[in-house]
C-alpha positions in Angstrom: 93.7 107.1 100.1 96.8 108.9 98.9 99.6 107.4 96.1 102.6 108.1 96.2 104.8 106.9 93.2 108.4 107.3 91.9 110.1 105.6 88.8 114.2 105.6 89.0 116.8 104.7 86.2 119.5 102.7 87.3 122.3 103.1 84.7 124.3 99.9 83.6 123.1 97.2 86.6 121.3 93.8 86.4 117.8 94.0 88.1 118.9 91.2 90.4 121.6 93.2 91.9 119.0 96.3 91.8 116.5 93.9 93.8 119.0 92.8 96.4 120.5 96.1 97.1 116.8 98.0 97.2 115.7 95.0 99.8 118.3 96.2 102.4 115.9 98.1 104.6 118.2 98.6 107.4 120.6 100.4 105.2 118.1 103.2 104.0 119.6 105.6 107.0 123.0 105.6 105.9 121.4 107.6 102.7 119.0 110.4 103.9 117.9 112.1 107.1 114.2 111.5 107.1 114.4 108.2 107.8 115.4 107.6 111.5 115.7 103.9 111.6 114.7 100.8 110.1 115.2 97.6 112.0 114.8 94.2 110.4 112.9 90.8 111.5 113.9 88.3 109.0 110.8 85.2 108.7 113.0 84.0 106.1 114.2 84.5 102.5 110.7 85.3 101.3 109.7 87.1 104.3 110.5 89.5 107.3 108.9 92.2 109.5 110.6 95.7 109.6 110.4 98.8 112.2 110.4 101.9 110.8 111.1 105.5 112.3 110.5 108.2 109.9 110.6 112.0 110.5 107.4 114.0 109.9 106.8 117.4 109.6 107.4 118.0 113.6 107.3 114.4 115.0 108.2 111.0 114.2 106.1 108.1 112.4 106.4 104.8 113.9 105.2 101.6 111.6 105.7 97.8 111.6 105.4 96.1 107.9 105.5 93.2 106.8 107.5 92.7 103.6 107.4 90.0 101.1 110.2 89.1 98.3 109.7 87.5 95.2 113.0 87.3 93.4 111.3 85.8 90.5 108.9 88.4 89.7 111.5 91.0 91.4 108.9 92.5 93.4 109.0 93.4 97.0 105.6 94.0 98.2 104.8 95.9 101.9 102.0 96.2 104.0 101.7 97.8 108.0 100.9 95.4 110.4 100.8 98.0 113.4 101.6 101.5 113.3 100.7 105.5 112.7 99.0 104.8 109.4 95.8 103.8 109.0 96.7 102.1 105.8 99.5 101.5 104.7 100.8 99.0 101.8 102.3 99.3 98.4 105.6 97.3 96.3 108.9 98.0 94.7 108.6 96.6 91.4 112.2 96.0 89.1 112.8 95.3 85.6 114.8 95.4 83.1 115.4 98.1 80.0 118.5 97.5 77.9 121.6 97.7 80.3 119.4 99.6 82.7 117.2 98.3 85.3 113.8 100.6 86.6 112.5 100.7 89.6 108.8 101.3 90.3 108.4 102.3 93.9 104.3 102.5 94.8 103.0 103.3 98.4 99.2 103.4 98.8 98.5 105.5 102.6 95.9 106.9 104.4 96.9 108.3 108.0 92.9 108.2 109.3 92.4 112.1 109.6 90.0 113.3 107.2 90.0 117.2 108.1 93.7 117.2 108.0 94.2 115.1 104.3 94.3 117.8 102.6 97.4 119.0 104.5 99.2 116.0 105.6 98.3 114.0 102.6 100.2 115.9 99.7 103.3 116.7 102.3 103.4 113.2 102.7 102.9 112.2 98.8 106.5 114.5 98.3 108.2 113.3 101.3 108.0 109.5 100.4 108.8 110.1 96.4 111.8 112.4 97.5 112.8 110.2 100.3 112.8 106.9 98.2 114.7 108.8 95.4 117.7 109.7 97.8 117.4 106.3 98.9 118.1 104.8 95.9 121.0 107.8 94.6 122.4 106.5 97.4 122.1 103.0 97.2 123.8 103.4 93.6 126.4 106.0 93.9 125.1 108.2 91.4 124.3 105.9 88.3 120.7 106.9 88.8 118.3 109.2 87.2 114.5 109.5 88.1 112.2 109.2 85.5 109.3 111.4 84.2 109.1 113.3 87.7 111.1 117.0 87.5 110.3 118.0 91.0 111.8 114.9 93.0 115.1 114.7 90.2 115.9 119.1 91.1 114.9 117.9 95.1 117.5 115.0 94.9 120.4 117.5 93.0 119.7 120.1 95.8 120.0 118.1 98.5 123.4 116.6 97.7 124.9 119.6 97.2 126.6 120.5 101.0 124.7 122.8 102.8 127.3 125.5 104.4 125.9 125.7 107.8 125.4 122.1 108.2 129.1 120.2 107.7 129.1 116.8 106.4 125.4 117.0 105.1 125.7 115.5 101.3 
């Protein structure tokens, strides 16, 4: 089983605004390209189901999860129910330092292929860290910073600067 694990800075808001802003799954494709679509099931406050579409090296994964929210604890914890995975699971954690809040974004994930982990498995470790950090840049306007992890914070700065032969890409 693969981790993959990012810690962002958000500059100068609450962790309860952090917490209901990172919760909005279905607006994650509004912020990068990788994720296809994200369509929500709400259970109730505590609770919903989500359908995800990602792109993948050349394809698309396809999971359900079921996602739990403790606005208490401000943690929002995941797990697949059905899907391309063969685990799946991991949690958003949120807390507060000084004026700043952090965010702890952890995904445990196995996709069931042993002779091709060694492959899939780190391609896939980068793509959720770098994928979750755009997320969350965008999700902020800026007043982010990642912490501790140079290669997603130089992946984040070079993707939002406009690519010439692709108008419109941030």
């Amino acid at each position: 089983m693969r981790n993959a694990s990012v810690a962002l800075r958000i500059h100068d808001v609450s962790p309860q605004a952090v917490f209901e802003r990172v919760h909005d799954f279905a607006r994650y494709p509004d912020f990068t390209d990788v994720v296809r679509s994200v369509t929500v099931h709400e259970i109730s406050p505590q609770e919903e189901t989500s359908d995800w579409e990602v792109y993948f090296r050349n394809g698309i994964l396809r999971w359900t999860e079921a996602d739990r929210f403790d606005r208490e604890a401000l943690v929002i914890s995941f797990e697949q129910v059905d899907g391309d995975f063969e685990e799946f699971s991991g949690s958003w954690r949120i807390t507060a330092d000084g004026p700043d809040s952090l965010v702890f974004f952890s995904a445990d994930f196995d996709f069931g292929i042993p002779s091709l982990a060694g492959i899939l498995d780190p391609v896939a470790q980068r793509v959720f860290k770098e994928t979750i950090a755009r997320v969350v840049f965008g999700l902020f306007a800026g007043a982010v910073s990642v912490v501790d992890d140079e290669a997603v914070a130089k992946a984040v700065v070079e993707s939002a600067i406009p690519s010439p032969s692709v108008p419109g890409l941030r």
